[in-house]
N, C-alpha and C positions, 0 to 999 in steps of 0.2 A: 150744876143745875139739873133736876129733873122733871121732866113733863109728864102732867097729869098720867095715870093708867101706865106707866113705863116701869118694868120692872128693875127690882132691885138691883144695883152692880153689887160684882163681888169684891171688894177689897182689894187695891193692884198696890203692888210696893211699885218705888221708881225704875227697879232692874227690872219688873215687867212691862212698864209702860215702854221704858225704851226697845226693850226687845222689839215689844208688839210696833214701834215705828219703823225702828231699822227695816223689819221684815216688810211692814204698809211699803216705805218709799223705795224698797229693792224690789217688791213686783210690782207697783207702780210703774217703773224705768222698763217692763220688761211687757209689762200688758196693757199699760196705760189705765186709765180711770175712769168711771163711767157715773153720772149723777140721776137720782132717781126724779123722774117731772111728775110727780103726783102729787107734789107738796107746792099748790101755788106759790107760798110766803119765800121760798129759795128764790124763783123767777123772781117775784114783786125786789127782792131785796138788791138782787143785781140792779135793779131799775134806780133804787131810793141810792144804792154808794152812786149809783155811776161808775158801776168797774165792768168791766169786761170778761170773758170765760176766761181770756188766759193766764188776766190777774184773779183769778180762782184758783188758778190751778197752780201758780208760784205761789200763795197764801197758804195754798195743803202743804205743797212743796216743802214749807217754810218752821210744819208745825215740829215742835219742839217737846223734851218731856214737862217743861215749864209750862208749856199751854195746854197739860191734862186739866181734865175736871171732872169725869166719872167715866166708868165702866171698868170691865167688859160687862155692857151688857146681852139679853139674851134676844137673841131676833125672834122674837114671839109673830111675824106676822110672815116671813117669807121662807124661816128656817135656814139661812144659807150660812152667818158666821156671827159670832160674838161683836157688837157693836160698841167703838169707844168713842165717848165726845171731848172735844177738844175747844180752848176759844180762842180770837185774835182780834187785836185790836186794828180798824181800818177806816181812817177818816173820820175819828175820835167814839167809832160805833164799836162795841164787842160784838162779835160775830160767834153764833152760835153754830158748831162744825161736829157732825158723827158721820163718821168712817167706817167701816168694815172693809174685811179682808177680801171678801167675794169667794166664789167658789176653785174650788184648783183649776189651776192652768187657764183661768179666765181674769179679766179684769176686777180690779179692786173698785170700791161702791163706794160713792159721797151719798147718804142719805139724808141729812140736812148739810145746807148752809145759810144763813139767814142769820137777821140781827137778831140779839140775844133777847127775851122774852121778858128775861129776868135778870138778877145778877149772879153772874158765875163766882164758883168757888175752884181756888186753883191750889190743890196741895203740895203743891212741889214747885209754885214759881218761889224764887230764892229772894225775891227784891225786897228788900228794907223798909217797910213804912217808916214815914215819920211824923210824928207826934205833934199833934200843935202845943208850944209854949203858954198860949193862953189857955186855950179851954181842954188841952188833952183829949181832943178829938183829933182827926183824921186831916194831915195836910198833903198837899202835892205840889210836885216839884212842879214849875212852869218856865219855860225858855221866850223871851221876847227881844225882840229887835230892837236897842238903845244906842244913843249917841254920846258920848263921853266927851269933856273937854281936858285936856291934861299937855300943860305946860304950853299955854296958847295954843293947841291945836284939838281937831276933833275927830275923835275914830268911831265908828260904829260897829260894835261888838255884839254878840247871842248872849244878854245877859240872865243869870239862871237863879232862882230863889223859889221858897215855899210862899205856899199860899195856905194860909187857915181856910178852911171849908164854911166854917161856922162864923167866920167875923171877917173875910176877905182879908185879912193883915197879913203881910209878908214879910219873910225873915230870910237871913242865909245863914248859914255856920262859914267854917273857916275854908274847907273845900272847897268851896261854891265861889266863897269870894278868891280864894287864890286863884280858882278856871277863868274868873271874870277880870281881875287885874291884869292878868297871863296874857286874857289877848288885847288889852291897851297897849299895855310894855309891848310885847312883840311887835305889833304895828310901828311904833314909834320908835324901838329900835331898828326894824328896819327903812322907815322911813328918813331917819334921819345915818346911818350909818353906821351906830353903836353898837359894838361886839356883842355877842351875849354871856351871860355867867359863865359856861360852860367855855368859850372861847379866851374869855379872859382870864379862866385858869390855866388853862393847856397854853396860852401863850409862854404863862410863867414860869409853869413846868419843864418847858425844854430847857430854859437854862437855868435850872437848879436854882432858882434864888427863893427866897423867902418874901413873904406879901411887903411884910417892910422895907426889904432892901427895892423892890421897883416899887414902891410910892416915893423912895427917896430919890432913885433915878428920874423918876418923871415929874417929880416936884409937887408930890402929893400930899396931905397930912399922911401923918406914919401909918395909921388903921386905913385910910381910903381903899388902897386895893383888895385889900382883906373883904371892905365891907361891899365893891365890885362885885368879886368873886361868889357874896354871897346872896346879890340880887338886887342891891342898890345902882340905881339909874344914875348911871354917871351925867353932867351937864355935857351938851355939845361938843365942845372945845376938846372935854378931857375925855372922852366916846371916843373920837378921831385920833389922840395925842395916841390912847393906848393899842390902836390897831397899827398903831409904827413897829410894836412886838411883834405883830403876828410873824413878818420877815426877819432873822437875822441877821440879815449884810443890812437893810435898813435900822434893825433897832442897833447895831454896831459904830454906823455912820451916827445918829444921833447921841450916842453916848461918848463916842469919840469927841463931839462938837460939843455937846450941851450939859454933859453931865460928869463928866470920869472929873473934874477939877474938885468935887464936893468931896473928892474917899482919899482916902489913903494911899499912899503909893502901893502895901501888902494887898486892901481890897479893892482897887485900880489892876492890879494884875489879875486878880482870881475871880473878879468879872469878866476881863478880857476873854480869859480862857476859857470860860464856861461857854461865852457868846459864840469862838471860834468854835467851840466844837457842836455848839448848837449847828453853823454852819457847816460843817463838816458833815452833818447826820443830814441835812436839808438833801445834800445834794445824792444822797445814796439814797434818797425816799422816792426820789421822782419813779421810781419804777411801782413804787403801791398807789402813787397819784394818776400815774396811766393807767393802770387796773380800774382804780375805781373810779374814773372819769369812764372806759368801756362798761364797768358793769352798771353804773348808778346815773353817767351822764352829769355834764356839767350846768347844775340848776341853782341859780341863788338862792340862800339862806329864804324862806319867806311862806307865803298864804299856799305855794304847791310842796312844800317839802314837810308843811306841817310844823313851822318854825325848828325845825331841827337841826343841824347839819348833817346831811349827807353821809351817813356810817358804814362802809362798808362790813367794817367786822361785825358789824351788830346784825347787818342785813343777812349777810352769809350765817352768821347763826341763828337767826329767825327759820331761815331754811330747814336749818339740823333739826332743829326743832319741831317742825311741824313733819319731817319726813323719818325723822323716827317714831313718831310718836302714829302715823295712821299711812305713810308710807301713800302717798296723795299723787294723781298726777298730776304732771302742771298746771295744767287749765284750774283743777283744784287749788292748788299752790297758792296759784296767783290770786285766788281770792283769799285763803288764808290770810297771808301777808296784807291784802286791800285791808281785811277785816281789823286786824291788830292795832296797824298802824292807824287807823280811823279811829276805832274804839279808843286810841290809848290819848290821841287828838281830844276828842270827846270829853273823857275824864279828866284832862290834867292841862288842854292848850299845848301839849307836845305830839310830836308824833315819836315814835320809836327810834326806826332806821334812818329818819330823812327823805326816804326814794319819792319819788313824782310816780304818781301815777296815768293813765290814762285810761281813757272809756273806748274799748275795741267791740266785735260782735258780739263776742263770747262773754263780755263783763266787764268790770276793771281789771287793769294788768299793770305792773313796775314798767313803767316807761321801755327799760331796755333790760325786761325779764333772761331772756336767754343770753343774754351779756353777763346779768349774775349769776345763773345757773351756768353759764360755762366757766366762771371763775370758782365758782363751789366746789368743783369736779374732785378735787382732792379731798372734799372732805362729805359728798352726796354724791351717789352712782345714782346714774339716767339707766333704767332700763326700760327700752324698747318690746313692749308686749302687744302682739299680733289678734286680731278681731274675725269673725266673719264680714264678708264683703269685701274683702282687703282693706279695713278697718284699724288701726292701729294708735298708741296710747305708750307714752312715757313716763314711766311712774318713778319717783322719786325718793330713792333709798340711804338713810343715813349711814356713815362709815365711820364716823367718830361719836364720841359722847356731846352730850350739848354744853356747852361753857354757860353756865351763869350767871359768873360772877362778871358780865361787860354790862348785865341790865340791874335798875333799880327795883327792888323790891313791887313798887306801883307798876312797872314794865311787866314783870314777870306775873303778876295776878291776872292780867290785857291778856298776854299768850294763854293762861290757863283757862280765861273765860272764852277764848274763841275757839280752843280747843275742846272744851266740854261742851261750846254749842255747835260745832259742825266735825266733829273726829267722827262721828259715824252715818254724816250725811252723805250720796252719793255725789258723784261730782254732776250731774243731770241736774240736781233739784239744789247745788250750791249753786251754780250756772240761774236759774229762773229765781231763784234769794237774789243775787246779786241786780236783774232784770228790774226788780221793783224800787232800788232805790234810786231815790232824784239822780244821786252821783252818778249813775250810768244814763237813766234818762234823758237827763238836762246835755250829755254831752257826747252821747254816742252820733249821732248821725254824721260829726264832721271829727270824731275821734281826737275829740280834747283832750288836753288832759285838764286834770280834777282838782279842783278848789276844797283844800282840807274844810273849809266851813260847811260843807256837807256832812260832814260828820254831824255836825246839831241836827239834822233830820236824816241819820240812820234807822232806816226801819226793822235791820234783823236784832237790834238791840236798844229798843225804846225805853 
């Protein structure tokens, strides 16, 4: 958008804009920011959101190459730097934001902030319109609060669908509804006790058998576990029957008692032996189970882990990941990680890693961060770098390559978008992003930890 009498901007590609923020929010953190008061409609607008200076100053903090919309342009009234305008959305208001650089070795200038006049144009936000089905106008996504009944019972889920602009009708695609099923099923599996797909594979796994041969052990139709494994809501009964697997001296005991009479004396033995050596592997695991009970903490499957299980390895390479890729210091880190495992909640009703989070001063943090960062060590160096003031900062350096192949393709898209939206923000201005969302609001004062349903009102990724 430009305003009347504003001169022309020059053309910026996206390598410029981000240049010109990196360099906005690294002398920002070094001079701080200063706003021009000759434009009453900035004051007036502070008044109309109801926000305060210092949710102003995390909103700048915040801004992104996604939220350009013109310049540079040319400071025709004070002479002092090329002026670029920016927008953001804040309490369903677009906000109208031009920055400049200020002069050397002094503070950097807000010259506006204020609701937007008109409608911005943003060349480089990357977000997908979607189309209305009816009229081929203009639809948007809407998130509401709905209650579901499913198998006598009721849960209350962020249900998510289009809205046509032009005729109010609403629709979903196949995405929308699998995020919206995801959190029924998940509630109700954990409410009632039922493994999830992911569990009830790996149960199967340890001892080598095939989906058929444990539906015939547990007394299943032949496809049943198969069709388990593949997201079918098992009934009560058989939810419980099949978490007998997850232990092998228990799933042993019951096959010994209830099942080995149906096989063959040949596939009666070559169960046996798959089982004991399942047990056999159980008891030389307990040392990656103490691990990742110190790095990740022992939190049930549910609404703080993101419906995930608890992943160490996956967590440890989330790590690798972000600390080769911008070599972050912790305090950074920890929001990366916040960021991932949120965003990826968000998208899909999973989280990533599993970890629980919690709301500390500094932001959100992994419940028992430096538990997994002391377990990384072999494969992330902690270096200890030195500040003025006897100020000092742990930055966090990859020593291996990152493994991929532990994440699903949707997982790995999550890391690249949080990584193209904060690899070159400073850890100051990811610190005050992090300040605005609910998830730290709602639960910093008594140092909660964090209900993944915040994810649905993530503000650095609306």
């Amino acid at each position: 958008m430009q305003h009347q009498n504003e001169p022309k901007a020059i053309v910026s590609t996206l390598e410029q804009v981000q240049r010109f923020l990196d360099d906005f929010h690294f002398k920002t953190t070094i001079f701080n920011i200063v706003f021009l008061d000759y434009r009453d409609k900035n004051f007036t607008s502070l008044l109309k959101l109801e926000i305060n200076p210092f949710r102003r100053q995390e909103i700048i903090a915040g801004l992104c190459a996604d939220d350009y919309s013109d310049g540079p342009l040319p400071d025709t009234l004070h002479h002092i730097s090329d002026m670029w305008v920016f927008g953001k959305k804040e309490k369903k208001q677009e906000i109208y934001i031009k920055i400049s650089m200020g002069r050397p070795d002094s503070e950097t200038i807000c010259i506006s902030f204020h609701i937007a006049e008109r409608s911005m144009n943003y060349p480089f936000k990357k977000t997908k319109k979607m189309t209305s089905p009816f009229t081929g106008g203009e639809a948007v996504l809407q998130i509401e609060a709905r209650q579901y009944d499913f198998r006598a019972e009721k849960f209350s889920i962020f249900h998510h669908h289009y809205r046509c602009v032009d005729t109010d009708q609403t629709f979903t695609d196949t995405r929308l509804d699998e995020l919206n099923l995801n959190q029924v099923y998940n509630q109700y599996r954990q409410k009632e006790g039922i493994p999830f797909p992911d569990e009830i594979t790996a149960y199967r796994k340890q001892y080598d058998l095939a989906a058929t041969k444990m539906s015939q052990i547990l007394g299943f139709g032949v496809n049943m576990y198969g069709r388990y494994e593949s997201g079918e809501i098992p009934n009560v009964s058989n939810g419980r029957l099949i978490t007998i697997c997850k232990d092998p001296a228990f799933f042993k005991d019951y096959f010994d008692r209830s099942a080995s009479h149906q096989f063959s004396l040949k596939d009666k033995e070559s169960i046996s032996r798959k089982i004991a050596k399942a047990i056999e592997l159980k008891q030389h695991d307990s040392k990656h189970k103490f691990e990742e009970y110190a790095a990740l903490g022992n939190v049930e499957r549910g609404v703080f882990t993101g419906f995930s299980a608890p992943n160490l390895d996956k967590a440890r390479e989330m790590v690798v990941y972000f600390a080769g890729l911008c070599q972050p210091f912790t305090t950074k880190m920890n929001k990366l990680l916040f960021y991932a495992d949120f965003l990826n909640y968000k998208r899909t009703g999973y989280a990533i890693s599993g970890m629980t989070y919690q709301a500390i001063k500094r932001g959100p943090v992994p419940l028992r961060y430096d538990g997994l960062y002391g377990n990384a060590s072999d494969v992330v160096e902690r270096k200890d770098e030195f500040f003025a003031n006897d100020v000092s900062g742990e930055r966090l350096v990859a020593k291996n390559e990152f493994n991929a192949t532990l994440f699903s393709d949707e997982e790995l898209r999550t890391l690249e978008r949080v990584a193209s939206r904060f690899k070159n923000t400073p850890t100051k201005d990811i610190v005050l992003i992090s300040h605005a969302e609910p998830a730290w609001i709602d639960n910093e004062r008594d140092e909660n930890k964090i209900s993944y349903q915040y994810a649905f009102d993530m503000k650095a990724f609306e």
